[in-house]
N, C-alpha and C positions, 0 to 999 in steps of 0.2 A: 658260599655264594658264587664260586667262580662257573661253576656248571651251569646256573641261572635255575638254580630250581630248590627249594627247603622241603625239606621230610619233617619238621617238626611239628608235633601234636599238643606237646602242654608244657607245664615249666620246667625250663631246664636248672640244672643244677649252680648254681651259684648266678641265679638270675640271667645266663644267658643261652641260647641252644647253640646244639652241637656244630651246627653248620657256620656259625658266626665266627671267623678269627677271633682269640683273643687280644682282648684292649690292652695296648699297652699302658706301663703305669704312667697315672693323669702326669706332667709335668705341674713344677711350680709356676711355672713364668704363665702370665697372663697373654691371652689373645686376645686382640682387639674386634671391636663388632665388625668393623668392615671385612673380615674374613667369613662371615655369616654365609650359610648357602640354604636354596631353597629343594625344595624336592615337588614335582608336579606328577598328576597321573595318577597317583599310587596311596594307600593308607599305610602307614606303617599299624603294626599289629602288636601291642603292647602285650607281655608277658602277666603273669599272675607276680609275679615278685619284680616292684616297682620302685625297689630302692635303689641300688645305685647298679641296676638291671641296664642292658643296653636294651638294643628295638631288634627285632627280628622282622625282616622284609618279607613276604610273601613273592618270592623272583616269581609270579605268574608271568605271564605274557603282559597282562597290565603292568606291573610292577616294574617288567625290563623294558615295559617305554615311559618311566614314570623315573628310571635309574638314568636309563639316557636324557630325557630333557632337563637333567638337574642344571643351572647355571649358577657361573659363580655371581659373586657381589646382591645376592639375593639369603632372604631369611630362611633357616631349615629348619619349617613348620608345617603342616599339613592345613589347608584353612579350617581345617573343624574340629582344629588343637585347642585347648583350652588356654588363655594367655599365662605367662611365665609356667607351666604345667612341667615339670622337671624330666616325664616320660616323653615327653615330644619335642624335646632341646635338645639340640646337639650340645655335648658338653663342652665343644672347645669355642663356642660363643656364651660361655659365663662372663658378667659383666665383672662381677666380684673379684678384686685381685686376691691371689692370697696373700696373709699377712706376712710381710715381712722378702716377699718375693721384687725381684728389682723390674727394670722396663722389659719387654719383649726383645730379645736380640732376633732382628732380622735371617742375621748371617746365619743363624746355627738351627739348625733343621727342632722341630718340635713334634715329638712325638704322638703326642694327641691331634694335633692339627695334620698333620699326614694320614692318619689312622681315617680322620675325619677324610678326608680328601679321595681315599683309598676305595672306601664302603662306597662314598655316594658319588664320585664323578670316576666312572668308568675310565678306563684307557680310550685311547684312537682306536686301538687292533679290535675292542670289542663294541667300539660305536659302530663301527666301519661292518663289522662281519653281521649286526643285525641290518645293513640294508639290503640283505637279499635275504631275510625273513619270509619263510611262507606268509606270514600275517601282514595285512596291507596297513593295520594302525600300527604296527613295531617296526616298517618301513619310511612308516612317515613319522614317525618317532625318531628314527634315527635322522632322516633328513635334514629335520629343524634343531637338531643337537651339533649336525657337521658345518651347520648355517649358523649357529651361532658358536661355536667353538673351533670350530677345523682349522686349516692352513692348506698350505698347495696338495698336500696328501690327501684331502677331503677333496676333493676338484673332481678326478675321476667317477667314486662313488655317486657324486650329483650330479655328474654328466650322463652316466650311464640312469638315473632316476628320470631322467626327462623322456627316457619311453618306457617309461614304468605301465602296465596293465591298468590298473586302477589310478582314476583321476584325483586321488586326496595325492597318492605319492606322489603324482605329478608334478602337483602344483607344490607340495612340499620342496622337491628338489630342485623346483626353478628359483623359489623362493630362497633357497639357501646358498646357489649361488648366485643371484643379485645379490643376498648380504656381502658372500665375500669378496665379488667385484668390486659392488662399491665400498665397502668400508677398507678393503684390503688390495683392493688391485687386481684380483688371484682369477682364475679360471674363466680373463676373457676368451683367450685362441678356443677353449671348449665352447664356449657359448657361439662362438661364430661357428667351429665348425657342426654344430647342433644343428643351427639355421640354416646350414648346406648339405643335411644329411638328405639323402636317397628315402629313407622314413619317415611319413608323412606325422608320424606320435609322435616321434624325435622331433620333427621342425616345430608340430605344435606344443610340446614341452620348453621347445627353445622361445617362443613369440610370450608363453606365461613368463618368461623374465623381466619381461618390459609391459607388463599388465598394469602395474602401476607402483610409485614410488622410486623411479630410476633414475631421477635426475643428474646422479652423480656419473651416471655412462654414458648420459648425451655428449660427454666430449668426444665418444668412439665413433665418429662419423661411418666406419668400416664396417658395425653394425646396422648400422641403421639405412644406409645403402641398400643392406640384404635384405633388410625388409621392406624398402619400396619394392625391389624386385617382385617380394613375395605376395604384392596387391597384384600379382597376375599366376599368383601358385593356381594348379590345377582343384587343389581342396578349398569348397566357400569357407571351413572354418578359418584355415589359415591368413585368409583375403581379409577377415574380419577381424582376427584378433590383429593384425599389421595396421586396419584402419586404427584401430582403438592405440597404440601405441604411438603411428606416428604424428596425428594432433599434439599430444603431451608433447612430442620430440621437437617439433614447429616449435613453443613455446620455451623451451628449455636451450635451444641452441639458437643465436644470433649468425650462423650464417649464410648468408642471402643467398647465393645458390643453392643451399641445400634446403632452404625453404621455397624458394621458387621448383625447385623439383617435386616437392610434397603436394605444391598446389596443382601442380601441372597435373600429375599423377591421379589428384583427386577427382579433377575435371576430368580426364580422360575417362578412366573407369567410369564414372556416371553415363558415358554414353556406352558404354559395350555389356556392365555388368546386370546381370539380371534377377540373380538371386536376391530375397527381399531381407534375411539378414544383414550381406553383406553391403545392397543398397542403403538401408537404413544407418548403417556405419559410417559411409562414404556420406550422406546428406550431413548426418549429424557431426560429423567428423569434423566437414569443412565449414559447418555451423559456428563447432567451437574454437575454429581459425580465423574466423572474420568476427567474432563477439568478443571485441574487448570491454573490459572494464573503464569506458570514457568518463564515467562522472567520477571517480575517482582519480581519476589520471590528470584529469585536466582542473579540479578542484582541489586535490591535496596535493598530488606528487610534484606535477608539474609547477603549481603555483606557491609549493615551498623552497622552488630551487631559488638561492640567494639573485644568482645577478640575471637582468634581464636577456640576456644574448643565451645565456643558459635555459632558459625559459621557451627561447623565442625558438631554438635547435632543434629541443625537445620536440615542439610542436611540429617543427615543422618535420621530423624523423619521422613522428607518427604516422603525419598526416600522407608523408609517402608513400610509407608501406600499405597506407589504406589506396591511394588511386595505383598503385602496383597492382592490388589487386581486385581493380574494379574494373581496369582495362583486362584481365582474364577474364572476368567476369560478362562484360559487355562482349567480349568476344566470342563466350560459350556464347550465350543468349543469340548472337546473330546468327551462327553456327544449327546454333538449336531450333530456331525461325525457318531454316531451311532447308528440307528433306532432305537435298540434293548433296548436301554438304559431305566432305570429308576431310577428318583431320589426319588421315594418311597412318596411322598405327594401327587400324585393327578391320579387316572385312568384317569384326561382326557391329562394326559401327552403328550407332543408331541415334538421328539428331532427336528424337522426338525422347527418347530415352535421356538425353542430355539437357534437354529443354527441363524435363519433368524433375528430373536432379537438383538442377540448378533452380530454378523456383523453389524445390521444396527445402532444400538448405539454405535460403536466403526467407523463409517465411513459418519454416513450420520446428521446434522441439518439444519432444514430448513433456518437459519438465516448467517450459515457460505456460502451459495449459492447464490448469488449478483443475477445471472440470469440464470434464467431458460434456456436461449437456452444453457449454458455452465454449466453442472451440476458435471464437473470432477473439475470447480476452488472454492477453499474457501476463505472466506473472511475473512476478522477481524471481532470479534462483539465489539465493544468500540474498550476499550484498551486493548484487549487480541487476540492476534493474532494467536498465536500457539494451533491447535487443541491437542488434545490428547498425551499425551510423556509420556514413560514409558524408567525410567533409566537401567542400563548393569545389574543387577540384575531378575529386573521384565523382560524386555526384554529375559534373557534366559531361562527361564517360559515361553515365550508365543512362542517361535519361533518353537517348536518340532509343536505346532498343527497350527500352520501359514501354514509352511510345506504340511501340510496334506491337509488344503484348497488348495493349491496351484495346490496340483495333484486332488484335488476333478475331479467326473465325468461331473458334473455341470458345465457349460463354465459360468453362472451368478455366483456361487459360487467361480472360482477360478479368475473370475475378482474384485468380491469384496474383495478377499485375497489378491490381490495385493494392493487396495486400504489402506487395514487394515493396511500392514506393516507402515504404514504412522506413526502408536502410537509405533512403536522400531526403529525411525528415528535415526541417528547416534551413532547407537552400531553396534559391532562387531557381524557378523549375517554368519559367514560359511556358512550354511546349505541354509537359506532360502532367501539370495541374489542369489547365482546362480540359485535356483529355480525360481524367478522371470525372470531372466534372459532366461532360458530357453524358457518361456512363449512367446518370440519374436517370433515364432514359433508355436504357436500355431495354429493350421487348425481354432478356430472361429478369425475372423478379429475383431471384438471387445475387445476379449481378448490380441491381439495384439498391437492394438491399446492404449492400458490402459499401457500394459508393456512396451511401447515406454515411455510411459509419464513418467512415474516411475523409468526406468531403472538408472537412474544416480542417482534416492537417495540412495541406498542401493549397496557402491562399495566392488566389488569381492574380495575376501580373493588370494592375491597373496606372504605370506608366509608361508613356511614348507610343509608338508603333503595337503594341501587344494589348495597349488598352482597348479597343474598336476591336479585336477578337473578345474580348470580356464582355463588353456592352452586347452586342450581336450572341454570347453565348448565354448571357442570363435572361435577355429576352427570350430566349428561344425557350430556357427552363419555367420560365411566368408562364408563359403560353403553353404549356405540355397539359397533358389529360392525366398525370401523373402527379398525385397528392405531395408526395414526399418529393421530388422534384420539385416543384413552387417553393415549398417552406424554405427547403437549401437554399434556394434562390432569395429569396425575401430574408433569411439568417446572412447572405451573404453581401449582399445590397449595407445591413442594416448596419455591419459591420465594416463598412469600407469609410464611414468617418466623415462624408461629405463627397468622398473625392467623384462621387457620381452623381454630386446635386444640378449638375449642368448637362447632365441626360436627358431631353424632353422625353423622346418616348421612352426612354426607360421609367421615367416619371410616370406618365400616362395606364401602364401596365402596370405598376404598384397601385394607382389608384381604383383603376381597376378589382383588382383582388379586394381591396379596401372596402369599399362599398357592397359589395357580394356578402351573403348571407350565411358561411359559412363562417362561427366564432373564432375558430383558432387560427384560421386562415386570414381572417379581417383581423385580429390579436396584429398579427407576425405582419402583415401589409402594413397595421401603421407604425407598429417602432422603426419600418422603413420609412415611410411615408415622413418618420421626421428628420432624414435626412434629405432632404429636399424642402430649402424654404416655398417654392413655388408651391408645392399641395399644402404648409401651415396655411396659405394663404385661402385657398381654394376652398370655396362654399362647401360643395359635393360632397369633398374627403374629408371635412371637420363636421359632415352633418351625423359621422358615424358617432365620433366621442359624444355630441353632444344629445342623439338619440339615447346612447346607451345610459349617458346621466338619467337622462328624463324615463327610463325604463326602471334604474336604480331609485328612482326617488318614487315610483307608484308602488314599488314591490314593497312587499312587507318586509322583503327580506332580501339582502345583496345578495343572499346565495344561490336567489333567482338567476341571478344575471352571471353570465359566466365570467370568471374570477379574471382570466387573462386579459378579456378585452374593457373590463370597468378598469381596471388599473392600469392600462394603455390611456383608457379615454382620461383619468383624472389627471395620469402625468400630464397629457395634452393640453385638459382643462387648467392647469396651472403654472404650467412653463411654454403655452403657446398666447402672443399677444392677441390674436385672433380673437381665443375664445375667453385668455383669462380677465380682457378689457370688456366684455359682454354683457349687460347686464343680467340679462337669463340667466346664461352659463353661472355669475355670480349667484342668483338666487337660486340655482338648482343645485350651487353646493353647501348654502347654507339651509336648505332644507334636508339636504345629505348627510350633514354633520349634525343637523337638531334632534336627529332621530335618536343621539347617542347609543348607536347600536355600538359593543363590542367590538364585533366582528370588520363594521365598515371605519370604527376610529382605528385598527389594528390596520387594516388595510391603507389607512392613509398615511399611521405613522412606518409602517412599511416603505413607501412611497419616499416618505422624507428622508428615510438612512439611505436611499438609493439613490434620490437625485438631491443634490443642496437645494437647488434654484427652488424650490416648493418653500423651502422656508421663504422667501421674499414676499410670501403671500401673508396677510394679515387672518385672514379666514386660519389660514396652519397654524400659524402663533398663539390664536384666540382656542384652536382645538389641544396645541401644544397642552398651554396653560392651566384650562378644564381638565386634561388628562394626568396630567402630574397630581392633583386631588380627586382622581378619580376614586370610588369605592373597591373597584375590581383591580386588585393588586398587581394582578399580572400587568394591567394595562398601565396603572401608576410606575410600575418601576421602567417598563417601556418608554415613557415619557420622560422618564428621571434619564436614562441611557442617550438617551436619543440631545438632552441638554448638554452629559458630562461630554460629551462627543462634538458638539457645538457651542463653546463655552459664552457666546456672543448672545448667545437667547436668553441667556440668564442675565443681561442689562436690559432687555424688555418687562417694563415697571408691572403688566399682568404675570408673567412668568416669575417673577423673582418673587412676586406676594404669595405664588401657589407654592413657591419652594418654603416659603417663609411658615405656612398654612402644616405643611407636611412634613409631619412629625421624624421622618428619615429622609425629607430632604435634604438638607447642610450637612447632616455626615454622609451621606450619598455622595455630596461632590467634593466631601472635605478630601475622601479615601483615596489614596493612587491607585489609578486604574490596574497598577501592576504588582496589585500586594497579595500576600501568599491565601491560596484559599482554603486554606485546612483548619477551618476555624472551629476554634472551640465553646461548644452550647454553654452561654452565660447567663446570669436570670433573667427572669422572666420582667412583662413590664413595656419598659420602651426599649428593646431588646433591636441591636441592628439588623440586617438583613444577614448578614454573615453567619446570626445568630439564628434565626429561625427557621426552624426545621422546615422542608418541600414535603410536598404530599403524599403521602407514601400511597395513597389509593389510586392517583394519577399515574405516579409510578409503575405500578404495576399495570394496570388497565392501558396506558397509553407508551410509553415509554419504554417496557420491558417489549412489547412486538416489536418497536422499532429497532432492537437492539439484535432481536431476532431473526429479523429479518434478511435474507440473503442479496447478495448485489449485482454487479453484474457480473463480477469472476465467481460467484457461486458460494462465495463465503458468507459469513454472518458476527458480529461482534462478537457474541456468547462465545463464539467455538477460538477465534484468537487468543482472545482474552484468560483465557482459561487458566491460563498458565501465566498471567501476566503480574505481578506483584503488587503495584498500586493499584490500576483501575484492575481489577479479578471480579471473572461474572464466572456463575457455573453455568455449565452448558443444560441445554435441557434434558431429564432424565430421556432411558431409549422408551419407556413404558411409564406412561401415567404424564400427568403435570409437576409442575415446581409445587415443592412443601413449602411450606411457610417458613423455615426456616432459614431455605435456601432463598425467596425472595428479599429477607432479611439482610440476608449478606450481601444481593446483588446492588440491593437500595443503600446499605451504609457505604460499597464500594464506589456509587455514581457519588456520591455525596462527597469523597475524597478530588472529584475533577470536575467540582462545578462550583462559579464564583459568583454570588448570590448580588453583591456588590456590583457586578460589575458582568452582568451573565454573559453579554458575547467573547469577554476573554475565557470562558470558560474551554477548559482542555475536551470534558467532552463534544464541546460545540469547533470546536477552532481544529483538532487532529482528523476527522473527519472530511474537511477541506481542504488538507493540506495530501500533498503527496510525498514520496518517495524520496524526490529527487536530490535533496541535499541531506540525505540522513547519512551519518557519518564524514558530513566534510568540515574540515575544521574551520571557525573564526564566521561561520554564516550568522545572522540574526533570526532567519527565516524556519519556522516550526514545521518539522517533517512527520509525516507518520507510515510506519512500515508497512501497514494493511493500502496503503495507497487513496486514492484521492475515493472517497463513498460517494459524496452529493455534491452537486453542480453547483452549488450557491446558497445562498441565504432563504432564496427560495424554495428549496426543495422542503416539500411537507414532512420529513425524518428531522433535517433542521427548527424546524418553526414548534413543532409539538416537543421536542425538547427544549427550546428556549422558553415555550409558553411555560412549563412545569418549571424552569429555573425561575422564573419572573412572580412565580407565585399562584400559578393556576391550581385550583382545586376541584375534584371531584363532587355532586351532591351527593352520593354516599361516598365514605371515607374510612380507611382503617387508617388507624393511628399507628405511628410506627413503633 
C-alpha cells in the first residue's frame, strides 16, 4: 500500500493479498474503544475468505483521500457496514477482553494497535506530499486531514493551498488553518502574510479564513486591521468577502476603537463603492451592527443581573454604544442630504451614493422579508424579532435629519424616511411624527400609502407648546380630499383619550364627517365624536346612531345596515345619556332585541365583552338572561362566557334563573377559567361542553379557509404549522384538495387547542393575538406566539368564525366526525 495503488484481483492466499503488510500476531492485552478510528471517503473491499481475512483497500485516488481523512477518536466502520459484522471492524476495537489477559498497559507499545494506526492514519510526509496532487478532491482531501491533524509542519502546505486553482481546495486550506490557529495558535504570521500577498487568489484564499466561525482570532487585532484596509482592495470580490468578516469581528471583539474604525469604514465605502455585490455587503453588513438582539438583552440578560447598579450599567453600556452610533449615522444622512458634501477620503465620493447606503441598511434585509409580493412586512430572523432600535438619547440625534428626508424632493427618499423612523420606534419624536403624518397627503400614492401603514407608530405630541401643531395638523388631514387621510385622522383623534375634547373646531370637523353619508367614514367620525362630550350632546351628530337604529329595526335584516356603524350607533345608544335616557331610542332597541335575530343578539353581546358600561343597561341584562337559554348553542355559551367574565350578573334574580334553567349552566361557572383543555369524550347524556364534540362540517367549510388563509407577511397557519407537534395541520396538497383523511387529522389537531368551557381562552383563539415579543423571555405571564400578531382584535372575522364553531355553531348539512 506504500505506492498508493493494489494489483489485486481475487482471494489471496491465507485470506489476505499480496500488497497488504502482514499482521502482526493479535496481542493478548485488550484495547479500549476509545482507540476506535473511522475511515471516510472510501469502501473497503472485502475478500472471498472472511474469516479471520484482513480488508484489502482499493488505494484509488478515492481511497487515498478516504486514507487521508481518517481521524482519530472516531469509529472504523464504513456507514454501509453491517453492525458488529467482524469483516469491517478493525480488530484492535474488540470489546471482548481475552480470558485471562490483564488491563492495557499504556507504556508498552501494542502491536496490533500500531499495525491498526499504520494501514489507516498515514504519516505527515504522505498527507503533506498529496497536496500538490494533480486531483483537486485528493487536495482537498489532504487539506482537511492537515486541518485536523497537522502542527506547524502543516502551516506551509495550507498556506501555499490558499492560491490553489480550484475553489474546493481553496477553501479547504483556509479552512484548515483557521483550525489550527484557533484550536492551536499555529500559522497566524502565514495567514497575515497571505492577506498582504501581491496575489489577488492568495488574498482571496487568505479573507475565506475569517468566512465564518473565527471567533477565537478576533483577539489578532493585526488581522483584522488588513482587512479593513482590504474594503478598498482593487478586486470587488475581496471588498466583499472583508465586508462579510468584519460585521462578525465588530461583534466578537469589545474594542472601541477598533469598532469605531469598522463603522467609519462602513460608512465611508457606501459613498464611493459602486459594485452591487459589494454594495449589498456594506448595506447588510452595517445592518448586522446596528441589530441587536434588545428583547432579549433587556428581558433576560440584563434583568437577571443580581444587583440593581449592575442592571442600571448594563443599560446604560448599551444604550451608548447605540447613540455612538446614531451620531455617524445622523451624520452620513446630513452629509448624504448634500450633493456638495465631502468627506475628504475619496474624489470618487458620492453623497447621493451615501444617502442611498445608509437608508437601505437602516430599512431593508433580505431575510427580515418572508415574501416578496409584501416587501413593506418584516419578519423575525430566529429569535430576534425587532429590527433595528435606537433609545430617547440616540433617537434625538437622528430625528433633526429623519425630518429632512421626510421633506426630501424625492417621493422614494421620503417614503424610505418613513420607513426609517421604524429604528426611533417608541420615543418621544415632536418634530418628526407630525411630519409623517403629514405625508398622508402627499400628491405620490405610494408615499401615501406607506404613511398609512406607519402612521399609528409614531403618536402626535398632544402636550404644551407642540399640541396647537397637532390640532392645526389633524384638521388639515379632516379636511383633505384624501380617503385614507381622514380615517388616520378620525383613528387618531379617537385615540387621544379626551385630551382634545376641548377642540371646538376640531369638534366641529368630526362632526362634520359624522353626518356625511359615507358608512365607514360616519363608523370612524363617531367612535371620535365620543370623545368629545359637546357632540354626545349635540342634536345633529346623535341623529346618526339614532337614524341608523331606526334603519336596523325596519330591515329585515342587520346585515342590511352596515355592521360598523350599527354597533357605533348601539354603543352610543347605550352608554350615551343623550340617547340612552330617550324614550324612542329606548323603544327602538327593544324592538331591536324582540326580533331575536342571532345575528343582531351576537352583535350586542359583542358590544358587551367590549364596553362594561352596556351592562348598566336593563334592556342588556333582560337580553343577557334570554341568551343564556337560548336554543342556538353557539349564542347560549356566548351568554354563559360573557356572565363567567362578569361574575356580578349572576346576582341579577332573571339571570341566575336562566343559569338555574340551563342544564350546563352551574358547571359552566363552577370550571376555572384556566383548566387544561384536552378533554376526554365521556358519555353521552348531560355530557359537559368539554365533552362535546364541535362540528366537524363547520370545521371544514368554515374554519379550515381560515386557517388557510395567508396574512399579511404572506404566510398561512397550514404551512407553519406543519411541523408543529400539538396543534399539526397538513399543508394543502400541491394538486387536488384535502382527503378526508387528512381533514380528520386537521379537525382532531384543532380540538387539542380549543377550550369548549371556556372558548376565548382557547389557544387557537388567544396565539393568534398575541405576538412575538416576549417569546423566550423568562418569568413573563403574557402568551407569545412565533408566527407573530395574525388579527387585530376580537373583531377580526378569522377570530369571530372560529369562536362561533368553539361556542357550538353547526352547519345545516353536517359530516360527522
Amino acid at each position: 500500500m506504500g505506492s498508493g495503488s493494489c494489483h489485486c484481483r481475487g482471494p489471496a492466499a491465507n485470506g489476505r493479498c499480496s500488497s497488504t503488510p502482514a499482521r502482526p500476531k493479535r496481542s493478548s492485552k485488550p484495547v479500549t474503544a476509545s482507540t476506535r478510528w473511522r475511515l471516510r471517503g472510501t469502501r473497503p473491499v472485502t475478500h472471498a475468505s472472511r474469516g479471520a481475512s484482513g480488508t484489502c483497500f482499493r488505494a484509488s485516488r478515492a481511497s487515498a483521500a478516504g486514507l487521508i481523512l481518517c481521524s482519530p477518536t472516531r469509529t472504523f466502520a464504513h456507514p454501509s457496514a453491517k453492525p458488529n459484522s467482524r469483516s469491517w471492524r478493525c480488530r484492535s476495537t474488540t470489546k471482548a477482553q481475552a480470558p485471562g489477559a490483564g488491563a492495557w498497559n499504556r507504556r508498552r507499545p501494542n502491536p496490533t494497535l500500531l499495525w491498526t494506526c499504520g494501514a489507516v492514519f498515514p504519516p505527515f510526509s504522505r498527507i503533506s506530499a498529496k497536496c500538490g496532487h494533480p486531483e483537486a478532491l485528493i487536495r482537498r482531501a489532504a487539506m482537511e486531514a492537515l486541518g485536523r491533524t497537522g502542527g506547524e509542519r502543516a502551516v506551509p502546505a495550507l498556506a501555499r493551498g490558499l492560491s490553489d486553482p480550484q475553489k474546493i481546495v481553496q477553501y479547504s486550506a483556509a479552512w484548515g488553518l483557521r483550525q489550527l490557529a484557533g484550536r492551536k495558535g499555529l500559522g497566524i504570521d502565514s495567514i497575515s502574510a497571505a492577506l498582504s500577498s501581491q496575489d489577488d487568489r492568495t488574498r482571496w484564499g487568505a479573507t475565506r479564513v475569517f468566512a465564518t466561525h473565527f471567533s477565537y482570532l478576533s483577539g489578532h487585532l493585526e488581522l483584522a486591521r488588513k482587512l479593513v484596509e482590504m474594503m478598498r482592495d482593487p478586486s470587488p470580490v475581496l471588498r466583499m468577502q472583508a465586508c462579510k468578516a468584519l460585521w462578525q469581528w465588530w461583534y466578537w471583539n469589545a474594542d472601541t476603537s477598533f469598532r469605531d474604525r469598522v463603522e467609519d469604514t462602513f460608512l465611508e465605502r457606501m459613498a464611493v463603492e459602486r459594485d452591487p455585490w459589494v454594495r449589498r455587503n456594506l448595506t447588510e453588513g452595517f445592518y448586522n451592527i446596528c441589530d441587536e438582539n434588545v428583547r432579549y438583552l433587556y428581558n433576560n440578560w440584563i434583568a437577571l443581573l443580581a444587583r440593581p447598579e449592575d442592571r442600571e450599567r448594563a443599560t446604560r453600556g448599551h444604550q451608548a454604544s447605540g447613540t455612538a452610533q446614531a451620531r455617524k449615522i445622523a451624520r452620513a444622512l446630513e452629509q448624504g442630504l448634500d450633493p456638495a458634501s465631502r468627506n475628504g477620503t475619496s474624489s470618487r465620493y458620492d453623497a447621493r451614493l451615501l444617502l442611498d447606503g445608509v437608508l437601505t441598511s437602516l430599512t431593508q434585509f433580505h431575510l427580515r422579508h418572508s415574501d416578496p409580493a409584501h416587501p413593506e412586512v418584516f419578519a423575525r430572523i430566529g429569535n430576534d424579532i425587532e429590527t433595528i432600535k435606537f433609545y430617547p438619547e440616540a433617537a434625538a440625534l437622528l430625528e433633526p435629519a429623519l425630518v429632512k428626508l421626510v421633506h426630501h424632493s424625492s417621493p422614494a427618499v421620503r417614503e424610505r424616511a418613513i420607513q426609517a423612523g421604524a429604528i426611533v420606534r417608541d420615543n418621544s419624536l415632536p418634530l418628526y411624527a407630525p411630519a409623517v403624518a403629514r405625508l398622508l397627503v402627499d400628491p405620490e400614492p405610494k408615499v401615501r400609502e406607506t404613511a398609512f401603514r406607519f402612521y399609528k407608530t409614531f403618536p402626535l405630541p398632544l402636550e404644551g407648546e407642540d399640541r396647537r401643531v397637532t390640532v392645526a395638523l389633524l384638521s388639515d388631514l379632516l379636511r383633505s380630499s384624501y380617503r385614507t387621510a381622514r380615517l388616520a385622522a378620525l383613528d387618531l383623534v379617537a385615540s387621544s383619550r379626551g385630551k382634545l375634547a376641548q377642540e371646538i373646531s376640531l369638534a366641529e370637523t368630526v362632526k362634520a364627517l359624522a353626518v356625511q353619508e359615507e358608512a365607514e367614514l360616519s363608523s370612524a367620525a363617531l367612535r371620535a365624536a365620543m370623545t368629545f362630550p359637546s357632540l354626545m350632546q349635540d342634536s345633529e351628530t346623535l341623529s346618526v346612531p339614532l337614524r341608523t337604529l331606526q334603519n336596523a329595526v325596519q330591515k329585515a335584516s342587520s346585515a342590511q345596515v352596515p355592521e360598523n356603524l350599527l354597533a357605533i350607533s348601539l354603543e352610543i345608544a347605550f352608554t350615551q345619556t343623550a340617547l340612552s335616557q330617550n324614550p324612542q331610542v329606548a323603544d327602538l332597541l327593544d324592538q331591536f332585541i324582540a326580533r331575536r335575530d342571532t345575528s343582531r343578539w351576537t352583535l350586542l353581546l359583542e358590544l358587551a365583552e367590549r364596553n362594561r358600561a352596556v351592562l348598566g343597561s336593563l334592556q342588556m341584562l333582560s337580553l343577557v338572561s334570554d341568551a343564556v337559554v337560548s336554543p342556538d348553542e353557539s349564542l347560549a355559551r356566548r351568554a354563559r362566557d360573557l356572565v363567567r367574565k362578569n361574575p356580578s350578573l349572576a346576582r341579577n334574580p332573571g339571570i341566575a334563573a336562566a343559569l338555574a334553567e340551563s342544564v350546563e349552566g352551574e358547571a359552566a361557572l363552577s370550571r376555572p377559567s384556566d383548566k387544561a383543555t384536552y378533554a376526554i369524550p365521556g358519555p353521552k347524556g348531560n355530557a359537559s361542553p368539554a365533552t362535546v364534540p364541535l362540528d366537524y362540517g363547520f370545521f371544514v367549510q368554515r374554519v379550515m379557509p381560515v386557517l388557510g388563509a395567508k396574512g399579511p407577511d404572506g404566510a398561512a397557519c397550514v404551512y407553519c404549522h406543519a411541523t408543529h407537534t400539538i396543534f399539526r395541520l397538513n399543508p394543502p396538497p400541491k394538486q387536488g384538495d384535502y382527503s378526508e383523511a387528512q381533514l380528520r387529522e386537521n379537525y382532531r389537531s384543532a380540538l387539542k387547542v380549543v377550550d369548549p368551557d371556556n372558548p376565548e381562552n382557547s389557544l387557537i383563539l388567544r396565539k393568534p393575538l398575541s405576538t412575538a415579543e416576549v417569546e423566550g423571555t423568562l418569568g413573563t405571564g403574557t402568551l407569545a406566539h412565533g408566527g407573530g400578531q395574525r388579527w387585530n382584535g376580537a373583531d377580526h372575522p378569522a377570530y369571530k368564525t372560529i369562536l362561533d364553531w368553539i361556542r357550538g355553531a353547526k352547519l345545516t348539512s353536517n359530516r360527522e366526525p
